[in-house]
N, C-alpha and C positions, 0 to 999 in steps of 0.2 A: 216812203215807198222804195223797195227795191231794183235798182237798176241793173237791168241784165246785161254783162258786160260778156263780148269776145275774146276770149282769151286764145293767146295757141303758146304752149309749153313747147321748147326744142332741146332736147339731149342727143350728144353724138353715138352711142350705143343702144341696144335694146335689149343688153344682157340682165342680170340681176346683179343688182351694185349699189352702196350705198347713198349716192346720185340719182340713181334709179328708183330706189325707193322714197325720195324725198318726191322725186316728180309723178308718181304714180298715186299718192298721198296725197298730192297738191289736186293733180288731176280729180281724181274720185273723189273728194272733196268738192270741190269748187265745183263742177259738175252737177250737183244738187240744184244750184240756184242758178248757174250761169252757160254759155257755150263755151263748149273747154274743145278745143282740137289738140292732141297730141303727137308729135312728128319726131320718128327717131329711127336713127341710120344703122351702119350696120351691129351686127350681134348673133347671138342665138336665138333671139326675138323669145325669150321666158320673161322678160317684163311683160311682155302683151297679156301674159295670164291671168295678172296683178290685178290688169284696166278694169272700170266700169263698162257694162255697155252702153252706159249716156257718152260716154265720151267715143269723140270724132277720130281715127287712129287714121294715121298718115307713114308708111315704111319708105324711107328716103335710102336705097342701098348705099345709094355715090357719098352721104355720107360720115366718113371714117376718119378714124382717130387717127392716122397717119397721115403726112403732107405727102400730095400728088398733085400734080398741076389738074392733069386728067378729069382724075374723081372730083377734086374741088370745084372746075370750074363748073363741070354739073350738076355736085352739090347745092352750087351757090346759083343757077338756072331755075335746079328744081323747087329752093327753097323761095325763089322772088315769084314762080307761078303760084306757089300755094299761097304767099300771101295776098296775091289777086285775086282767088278765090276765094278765101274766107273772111280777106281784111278787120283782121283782127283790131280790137280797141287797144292791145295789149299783146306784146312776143315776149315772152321770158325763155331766154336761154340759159340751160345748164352743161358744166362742162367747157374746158378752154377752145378744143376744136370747134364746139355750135356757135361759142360765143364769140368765135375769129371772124367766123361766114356770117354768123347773124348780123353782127354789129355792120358788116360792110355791105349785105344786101336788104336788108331792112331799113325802114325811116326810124332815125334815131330817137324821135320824141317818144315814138312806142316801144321801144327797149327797154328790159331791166335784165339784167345781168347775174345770174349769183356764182359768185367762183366756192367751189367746191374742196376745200381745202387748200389755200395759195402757198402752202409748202410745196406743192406738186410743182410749179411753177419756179415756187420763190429759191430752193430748194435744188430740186431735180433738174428743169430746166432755165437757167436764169437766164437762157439767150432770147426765151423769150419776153422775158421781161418787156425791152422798148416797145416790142407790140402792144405787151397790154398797157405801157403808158400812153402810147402812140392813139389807141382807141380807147382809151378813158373815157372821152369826149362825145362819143361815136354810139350814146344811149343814154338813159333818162335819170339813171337808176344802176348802180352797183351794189350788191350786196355780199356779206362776208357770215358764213353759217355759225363764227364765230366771237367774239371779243378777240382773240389770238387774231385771225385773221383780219379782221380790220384795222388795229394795230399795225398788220405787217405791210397792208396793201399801201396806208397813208406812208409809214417808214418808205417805202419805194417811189413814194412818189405817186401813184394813185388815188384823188384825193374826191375826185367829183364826185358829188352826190353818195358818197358810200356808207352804208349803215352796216346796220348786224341783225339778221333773224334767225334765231336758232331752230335749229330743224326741232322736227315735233314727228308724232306717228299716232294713228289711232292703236289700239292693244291688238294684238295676233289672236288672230282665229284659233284656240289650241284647240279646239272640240274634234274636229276629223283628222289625226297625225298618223301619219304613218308609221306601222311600229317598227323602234328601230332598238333592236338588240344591245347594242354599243351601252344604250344608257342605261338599261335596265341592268346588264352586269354587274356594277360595282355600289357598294351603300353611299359612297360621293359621286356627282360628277361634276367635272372642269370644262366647259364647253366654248369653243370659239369658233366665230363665225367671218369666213373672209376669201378673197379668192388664195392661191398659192402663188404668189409671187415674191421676188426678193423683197419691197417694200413690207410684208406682211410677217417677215421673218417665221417661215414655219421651221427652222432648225433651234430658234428659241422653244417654242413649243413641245418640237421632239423632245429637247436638251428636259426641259421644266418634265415633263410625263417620267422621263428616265428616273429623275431625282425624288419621284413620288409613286412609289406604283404599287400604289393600294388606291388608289385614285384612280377612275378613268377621264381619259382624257379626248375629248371629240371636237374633231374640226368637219363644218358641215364647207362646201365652198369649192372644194376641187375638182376641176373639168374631167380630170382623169388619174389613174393610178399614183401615186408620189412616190416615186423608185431613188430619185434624185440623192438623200442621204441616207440611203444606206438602207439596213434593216430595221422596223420599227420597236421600239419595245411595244411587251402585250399588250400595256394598258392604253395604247397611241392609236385610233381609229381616225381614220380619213373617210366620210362614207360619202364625198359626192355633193353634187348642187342641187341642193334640194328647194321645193319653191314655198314659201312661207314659213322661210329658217328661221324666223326668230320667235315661230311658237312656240318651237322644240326648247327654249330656255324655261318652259313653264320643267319640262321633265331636269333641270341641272339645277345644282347645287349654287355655283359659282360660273362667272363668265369672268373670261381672261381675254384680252385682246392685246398680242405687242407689236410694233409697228415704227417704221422709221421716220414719218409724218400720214398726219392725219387732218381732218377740217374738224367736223363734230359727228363723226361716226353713229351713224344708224342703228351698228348692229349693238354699240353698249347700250343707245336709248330704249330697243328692245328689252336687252335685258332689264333694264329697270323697271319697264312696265310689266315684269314678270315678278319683281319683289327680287332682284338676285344682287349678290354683293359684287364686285365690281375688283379688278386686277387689270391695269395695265399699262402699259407704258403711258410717259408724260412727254407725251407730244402734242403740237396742236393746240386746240381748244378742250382737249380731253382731259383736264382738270378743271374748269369751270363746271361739268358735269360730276367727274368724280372726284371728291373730296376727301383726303388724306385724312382717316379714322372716323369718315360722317357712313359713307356710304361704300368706300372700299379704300384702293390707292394707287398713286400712281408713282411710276418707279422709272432707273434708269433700264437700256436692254441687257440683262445681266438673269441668267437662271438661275440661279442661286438666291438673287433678293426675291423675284418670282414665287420660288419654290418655298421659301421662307414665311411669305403672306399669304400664298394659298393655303398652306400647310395653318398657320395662326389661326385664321378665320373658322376651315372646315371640321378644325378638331375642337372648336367651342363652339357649342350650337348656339348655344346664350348670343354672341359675338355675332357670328352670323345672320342670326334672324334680326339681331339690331342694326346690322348693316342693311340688309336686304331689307328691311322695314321703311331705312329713310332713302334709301333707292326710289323704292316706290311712291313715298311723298314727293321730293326733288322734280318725280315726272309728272307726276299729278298738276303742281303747281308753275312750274316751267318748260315742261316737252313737251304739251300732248298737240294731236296736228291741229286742234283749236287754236291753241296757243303760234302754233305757226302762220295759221291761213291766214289771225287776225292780221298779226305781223306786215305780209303780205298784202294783205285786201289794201291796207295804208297805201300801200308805194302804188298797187295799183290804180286806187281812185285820183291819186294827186297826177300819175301821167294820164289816162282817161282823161279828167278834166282839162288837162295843158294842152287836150287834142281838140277839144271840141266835143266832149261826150258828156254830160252832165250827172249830175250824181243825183 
């Protein structure tokens, strides 16, 4: 018999991200059988669109991906009422900021933790590193979305309880898309999906479009115009954040992603549940997914080796559809959000029961 567990998910933005998609996945999933509250701080709040209406939606403004005494101590106020109100069997926190305040205002035997790419940290921020060894301790459960990242978090010294669950997704709604001109132009398309930021290297992208322009080339993801480098070539389309971007892979040829770390990226496991080949930097966990001549490859950040393999793939169809073929297998067998939640439901029922909740 099925024991209905309280769950409450906590991410520190409400934008659309690939974070965001793991825990909107998790939610509306789990939501089926269980009480799922979700609480997430500031953003554009386009994740909310994602949500189920079974799930319990909680907008915590205070908060925010930046450190402020202010915000935080509010944050970390507002986040200990809520858990008096729903008292969850179970907090999973995503995200460094949720998982700073959670771990410290929450009871630790009902934490689980997933760090969402520990390059961002291990990488980007190393100052915070002693925090996250400092509260290792300070939940039930740590989990790393990739083999890369568990690896990296034990190398540092975080060692408690950490595993690995690879994120998963159910397949994109492609049936109602909005049309969009970009793809319909050219007899290929190169598609990637991601916000504009330095870690996401969109000047690689310009660079790769330049070197191909019989190709087009589409980045869905940007808040606003991309002026920053200059003029684009024709075949270079920025068109915007759009919300259930990764159905739009059903209409491209190929998905490119390059990047300066990453955890296990969303938007390639879209594309694979689209059947598409696969290009992009080898950071992260993003060769355990993609596989150097299975299902695409993974390269240094360099336009030219880029341009080199997008070019190989799209100008042999044969090549292509055999890549795009074990794309699709790979996620069948290892992505899908089944494959995650089972993952998941484990760590959950093993803290559940260390509370006194019985299975």
């Amino acid at each position: 018999m099925l024991n209905i567990m309280k769950i409450m998910l906590v991410i520190t933005r409400s934008e659309l991200g690939g974070a965001q998609s793991v825990v909107v996945q998790l939610a509306n999933y789990l939501s089926a059988c269980h009480d799922v509250v979700l609480v997430a701080g500031e953003g554009d709040g386009k994740m909310w669109d994602m949500v189920s209406e079974r799930v319990v939606r909680e907008h915590c403004p205070s908060l925010q991906r930046s450190i402020s005494l202010k915000s935080d101590v509010k944050a970390a106020i507002a986040l200990r009422r809520l858990y008096k109100r729903y008292n969850p069997d179970v907090i999973h926190l995503h995200s460094s900021k949720a998982g700073t305040l959670g771990r410290l205002v929450f009871p630790k035997k009902r934490v689980v933790y997933t760090v969402h790419g520990f390059d961002s940290v291990r990488l980007a921020f190393r100052k915070l590193l002693p925090v996250e060894r400092l509260l290792q301790r300070w939940c039930s459960a740590i989990v790393g979305v990739s083999n890369y990242d568990e690896r990296n978090l034990r190398s540092e010294g975080i060692t408690h309880n950490v595993s690995t669950v690879y994120n998963g997704i159910a397949v994109p709604d492609a049936s109602n898309l909005m049309d969009m001109p970009e793809l319909r132009r050219y007899k290929k398309v190169v598609l990637s999906i991601a916000r504009v930021m330095p870690q996401k290297l969109p000047k690689l992208f310009i660079d790769v479009a330049r070197l191909l322009p019989d190709y087009g080339f589409v980045w869905i993801g940007n808040l606003e115009e991309v002026t920053e480098y200059g003029s684009l070539p024709e075949n270079c389309h920025f068109v915007g954040n759009i919300p259930n971007a990764g159905a739009y892979c059903s209409q491209a040829n190929l998905f490119m992603l390059a990047s300066n770390y990453e955890g296990l990226p969303m938007v390639i496991i879209e594309a694979m549940s689209q059947g598409l080949p696969v290009v992009a930097s080898d950071v992260g966990g993003v060769s355990e997914i993609v596989r150097n001549g299975e299902n695409g490859y993974v390269l240094e950040n360099d336009a030219q080796m880029f341009a080199c393999r997008i070019s190989e793939i799209l100008e042999d169809e044969q090549k292509c559809k055999t890549l795009g073929d074990r794309s699709l297998q790979i996620f069948r067998e290892e992505l899908t959000v089944e494959r995650m939640v089972e993952g998941y439901m484990k760590i959950y029922e093993r803290v559940a029961s260390q509370n006194g909740k019985r299975r």
